[in-house]
Structures are given as C-alpha cells and as structure tokens.
N, C-alpha and C positions, 0 to 999 in steps of 0.2 A: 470498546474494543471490537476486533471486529469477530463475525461467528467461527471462521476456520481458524486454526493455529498452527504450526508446521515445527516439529521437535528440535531443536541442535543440541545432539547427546553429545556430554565429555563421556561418559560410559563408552560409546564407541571408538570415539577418537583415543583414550587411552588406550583400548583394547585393541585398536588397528596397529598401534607404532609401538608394542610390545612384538609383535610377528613383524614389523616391519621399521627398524629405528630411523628410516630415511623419511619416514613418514612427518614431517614437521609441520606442515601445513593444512589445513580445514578442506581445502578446493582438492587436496593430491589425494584424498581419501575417497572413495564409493559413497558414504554417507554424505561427505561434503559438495561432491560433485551433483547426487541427486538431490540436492536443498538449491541448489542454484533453478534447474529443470522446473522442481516444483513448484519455486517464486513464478518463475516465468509462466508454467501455468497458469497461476492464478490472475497474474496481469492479462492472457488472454483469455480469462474468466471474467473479466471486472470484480474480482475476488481478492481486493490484499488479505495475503497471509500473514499471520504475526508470528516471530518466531517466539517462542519460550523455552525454557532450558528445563534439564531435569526437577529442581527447588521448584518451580513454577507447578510444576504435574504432582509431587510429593505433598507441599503445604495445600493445596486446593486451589492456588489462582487458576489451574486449565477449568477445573468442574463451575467455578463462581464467573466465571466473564468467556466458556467459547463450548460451543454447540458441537467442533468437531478437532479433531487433529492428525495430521499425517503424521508416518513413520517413514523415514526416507531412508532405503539402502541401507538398516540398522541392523548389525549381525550381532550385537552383544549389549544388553541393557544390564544396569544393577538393578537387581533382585526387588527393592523397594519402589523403583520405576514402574516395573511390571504390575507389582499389584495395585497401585495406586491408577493406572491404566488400564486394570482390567475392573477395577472399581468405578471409575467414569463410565467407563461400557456399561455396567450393569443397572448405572443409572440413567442410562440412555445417551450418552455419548458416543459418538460417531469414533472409531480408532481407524483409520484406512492405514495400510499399509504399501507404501510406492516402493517400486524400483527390486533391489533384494534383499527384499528384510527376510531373517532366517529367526527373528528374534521368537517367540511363541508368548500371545497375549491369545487369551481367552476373549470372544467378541468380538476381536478386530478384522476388518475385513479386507481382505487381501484382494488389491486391484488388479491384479494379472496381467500387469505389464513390466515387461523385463526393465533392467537399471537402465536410463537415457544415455543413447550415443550420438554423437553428430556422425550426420551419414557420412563423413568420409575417413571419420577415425580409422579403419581397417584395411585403410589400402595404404598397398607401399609405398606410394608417395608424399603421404601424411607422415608415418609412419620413422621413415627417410630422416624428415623435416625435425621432430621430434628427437630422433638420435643424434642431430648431427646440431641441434639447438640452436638453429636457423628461426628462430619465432615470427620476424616480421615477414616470413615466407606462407604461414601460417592463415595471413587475413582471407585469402579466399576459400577456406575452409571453415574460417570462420565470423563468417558473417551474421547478422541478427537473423536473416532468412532459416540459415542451417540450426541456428540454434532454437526458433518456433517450429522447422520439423523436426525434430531430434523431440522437442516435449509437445506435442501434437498428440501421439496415440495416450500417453501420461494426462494431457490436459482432458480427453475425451472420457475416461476412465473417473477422473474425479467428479465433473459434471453429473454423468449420469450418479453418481453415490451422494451430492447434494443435492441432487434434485429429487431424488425420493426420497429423500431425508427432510426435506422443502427449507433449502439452507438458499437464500436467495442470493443474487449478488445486487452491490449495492447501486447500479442503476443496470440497463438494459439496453445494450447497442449493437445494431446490425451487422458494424464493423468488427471484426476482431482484433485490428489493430488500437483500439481505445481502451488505452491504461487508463482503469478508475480507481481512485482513492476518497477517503472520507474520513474527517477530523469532526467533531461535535462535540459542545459543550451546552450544558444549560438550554435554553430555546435557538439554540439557532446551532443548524449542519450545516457544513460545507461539502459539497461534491466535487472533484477535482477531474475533469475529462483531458488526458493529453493521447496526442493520436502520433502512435508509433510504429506507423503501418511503417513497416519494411522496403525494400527496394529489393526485388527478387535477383535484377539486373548485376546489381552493386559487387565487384567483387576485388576492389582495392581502399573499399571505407566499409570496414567492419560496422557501421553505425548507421549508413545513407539511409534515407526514410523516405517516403512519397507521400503527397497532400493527401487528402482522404475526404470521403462522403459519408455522414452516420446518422444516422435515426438514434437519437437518445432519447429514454425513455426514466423518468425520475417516479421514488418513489413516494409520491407526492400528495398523498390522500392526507385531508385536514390539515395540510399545511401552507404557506403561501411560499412561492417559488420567484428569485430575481435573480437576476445577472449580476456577479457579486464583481464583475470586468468591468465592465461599460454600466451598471446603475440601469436600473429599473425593473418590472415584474418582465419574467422567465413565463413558459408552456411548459406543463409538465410532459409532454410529448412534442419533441421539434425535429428538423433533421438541419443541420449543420455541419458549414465548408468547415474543414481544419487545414490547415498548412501543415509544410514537415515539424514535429515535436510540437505543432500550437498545445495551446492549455487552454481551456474554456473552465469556468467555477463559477458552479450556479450554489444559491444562500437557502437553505430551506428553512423557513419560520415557525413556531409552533401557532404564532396570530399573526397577523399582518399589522405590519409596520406601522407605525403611524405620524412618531415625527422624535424631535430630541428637544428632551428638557435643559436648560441651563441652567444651574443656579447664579446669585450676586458672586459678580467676581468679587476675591480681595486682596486688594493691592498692601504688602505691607514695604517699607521703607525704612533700611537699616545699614546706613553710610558710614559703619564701622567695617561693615565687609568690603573686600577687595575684591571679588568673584559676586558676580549678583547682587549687587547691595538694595535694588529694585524687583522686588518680584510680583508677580500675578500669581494668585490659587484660583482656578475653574474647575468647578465638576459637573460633568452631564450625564442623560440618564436617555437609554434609546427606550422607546416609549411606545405599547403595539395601540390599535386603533380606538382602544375604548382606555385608553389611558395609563393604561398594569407598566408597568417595566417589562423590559426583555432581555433576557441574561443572556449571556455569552461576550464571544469577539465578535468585534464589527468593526470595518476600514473606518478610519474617520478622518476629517481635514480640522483642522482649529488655526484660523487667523485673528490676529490678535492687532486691532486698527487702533492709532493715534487719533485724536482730537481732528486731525486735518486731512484724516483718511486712510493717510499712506502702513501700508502695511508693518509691523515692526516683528513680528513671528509668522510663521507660516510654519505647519506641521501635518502630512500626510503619511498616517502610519495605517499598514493593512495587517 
C-alpha cells in the first residue's frame, strides 16, 4: 500500500447532516469537498493517496501498512478515532491536518492552509450560476486548470511535511502534470506514468490536456527496469514525449528476467462433452537470470499451433 493515507470519516458526515439534513451527499460537505483537493494533490505529488475509513484507523490497518495520513476539513471525529490517532502519532506516525479541521488530535500537525476553493467560487457570477442551477454554464470555472490552483497552496504544504518526514513519492518527474501510480506484487512493481498536464487556455472542455515533456526518474536501485508497453529494458532516469492523457508503465524486477519455463502440455479428450470436449493444460513459470522463478503479474501471449502451423488459440492477456 502506499505510505500516505487520507481519512473518509462517516463521524463527520453524520455530524454535518444533523446541523444540516439537506446535506446527502460526501462532495456537498467541507470534509467531502477537501478529499477531492487532497487526491488531487497527491496526483501532483506523484503520491497516490489511499483512502481508509474510520475501522481501518481503530483495528491498526492505518499503523500496519501507511507512514502518514491526512485529516481533511474534519470538524467532528468519534472519540475512539481520536485516540487511536493520537496513538499512531505517538508511534511516529505522521497526522497532517488539511483544510479546516477543528477536530483536536494530540501530535498532529496542522498544515495552515485554509479549506480549498476554486478561484472563482466568490464572485457573483459563479455564485448567479449556482442559484439559478445553470451547471453546464459552470465549465469555465471549472476546468482541471482551476482545480490544480485551487489545491496548489494544499499541495505545497503537504510536500514539504513528507519530505522531512522522508515519505518519498514513488518516482520523480519534472513535470507536474505526471499522475504516478504503483501496484506490486511478489518480485515484480509496476509504475504507471500518465501525463495530465492541463490546457490552461481550455475553457469549454473541463478535461483538455496538452502533450508534455518529463524527466522520470525510477526508483530503481538493485532492480532491473523495462518497458512493460513496447518490451524491453527501461533507464532508470529518461526524459520522455507524452501525448495528451498518454500512459507509459515501466516493470521494476527484484532480478532480471531471464526467459519462461514451459512445462509438457496435456492434451486430454472427452467426447462426451458438448462445450470443449478437447482440451490443452499449459503451465509456465517466468524465470529471472540464474534460473529462481519470479512471482508476480506479467503480460503474457500463449499461441497454441496445429501440426501444420496454423494458429488455433491465440491469448494476450496484461
């Protein structure tokens, strides 16, 4: 999992839509609105956030699998919340506090930046647009531009509290538009680089994105690095084109590859079935340089040729 974690309290939300029963939704709350802000931070952190629920912070999954976690615009925690939170603190756990939390946690460190707004929420023509529920009038206020400034001074605030904390993100790019993500299993990571640099211009596609240029930098020490896209060995330091929303996904190994085992196929033959009466059993084994296995997912292709060549299965699953 990854090191940050970022809260979604029902403690809050129940306690907002007792003061407020119009309240039904997660996004129309302060706490809900700053979890959106916060993600987005971390995407231009190269930080995915995980979210976890209160059970998660209670039982110990926050203290067993994450180094830190946000409090976003939380004005009302349960009581067993708190201490179970101020208990991770005291074990050395990171509690930041975003947006406006009033909640009081022993340890946790308040980032001193007000709740995120997009810069035109307060003018009366936003304002207008919103009373009169006009929404599709809306997109030029809100575009993904408005929404990286709006969590800009939030994103700068958390930075600097993982980085003296030495909470690293999981690669390193020059760009800020480079949303990174990371799934790993067994010996083999995957890194996911998509580039969703903005379109500052855009003000009738809430979504427009521009190509981009990024120095990626992987964290790649004792492992072997490939292009999990196009096949072959990766630089653990490149800089690469991205198009709008491209996706690049580099494979980080714990050894370097070395080739795939097949076992004897076997055919068995049972012409009382109506569905498959013919079948093939294959099993293979991806196999690193000196021979060991290598556990995890890996893309694979399996063709399956007749006597005379011609193809009878074909299967390329990633």
């Amino acid at each position: 999992r990854p090191p940050v974690a970022m809260l979604y309290s029902l403690s809050d939300m129940i306690a907002t839509q007792t003061l407020d029963r119009t309240m039904n939704y997660a996004h129309g709350s302060a706490h809900g609105q700053c979890l959106m802000f916060t993600y987005l931070a971390g995407t231009m952190l190269q930080q995915p956030f995980m979210p976890v629920v209160e059970e998660d912070v209670i039982d110990g999954t926050l203290a067993a699998h994450h180094q830190a976690v946000i409090l976003c615009s939380i004005r009302h925690l349960d009581p067993a919340v708190v201490t179970a939170l101020e208990a991770f603190a005291a074990g050395g756990g990171l509690v930041l506090l975003a947006g406006d939390c009033t909640v009081a946690i022993q340890g946790a460190v308040a980032l001193g930046v007000p709740h995120p707004r997009l810069p035109d929420e307060d003018t009366p023509r936003y304002q207008q647009i919103v009373a009169e529920k006009k929404w599709a009038e809306l997109t030029p206020f809100q575009t993904v531009t408005k929404f990286l400034q709006a969590a800009t001074p939030l994103t700068k605030a958390i930075q600097a509290q993982l980085d003296r904390a030495g909470i690293k993100p999981i690669l390193e790019s020059d760009a800020a538009g480079i949303v990174a993500t990371r799934h790993a299993e067994g010996d083999i990571e995957y890194l996911f680089a998509v580039n969703a640099t903005a379109d500052p211009a855009a003000v009738s596609n809430r979504n427009a994105m521009l190509p981009a240029t990024a120095t990626l930098a992987l964290p790649a020490a004792g492992k072997s690095v490939y292009d999990a896209m196009q096949g072959g060995r990766a630089k653990a330091k490149a800089k690469y084109q991205f198009g709008p929303g491209q996706m690049r996904v580099f494979a980080l190994t714990r050894r370097p590859i070395g080739g795939v085992s097949v076992a004897t196929p076997a055919v068995t033959h049972d012409l009382t079935q109506t569905q498959a009466p013919i079948t093939l059993r294959v099993a293979a084994a991806l196999l690193d340089d000196r021979g060991g296995i290598l556990s995890g997912s890996a893309p694979l292709r399996i063709r399956v040729l007749d006597p005379q060549g011609a193809t009878r299965y074909d299967l390329h699953r990633a």
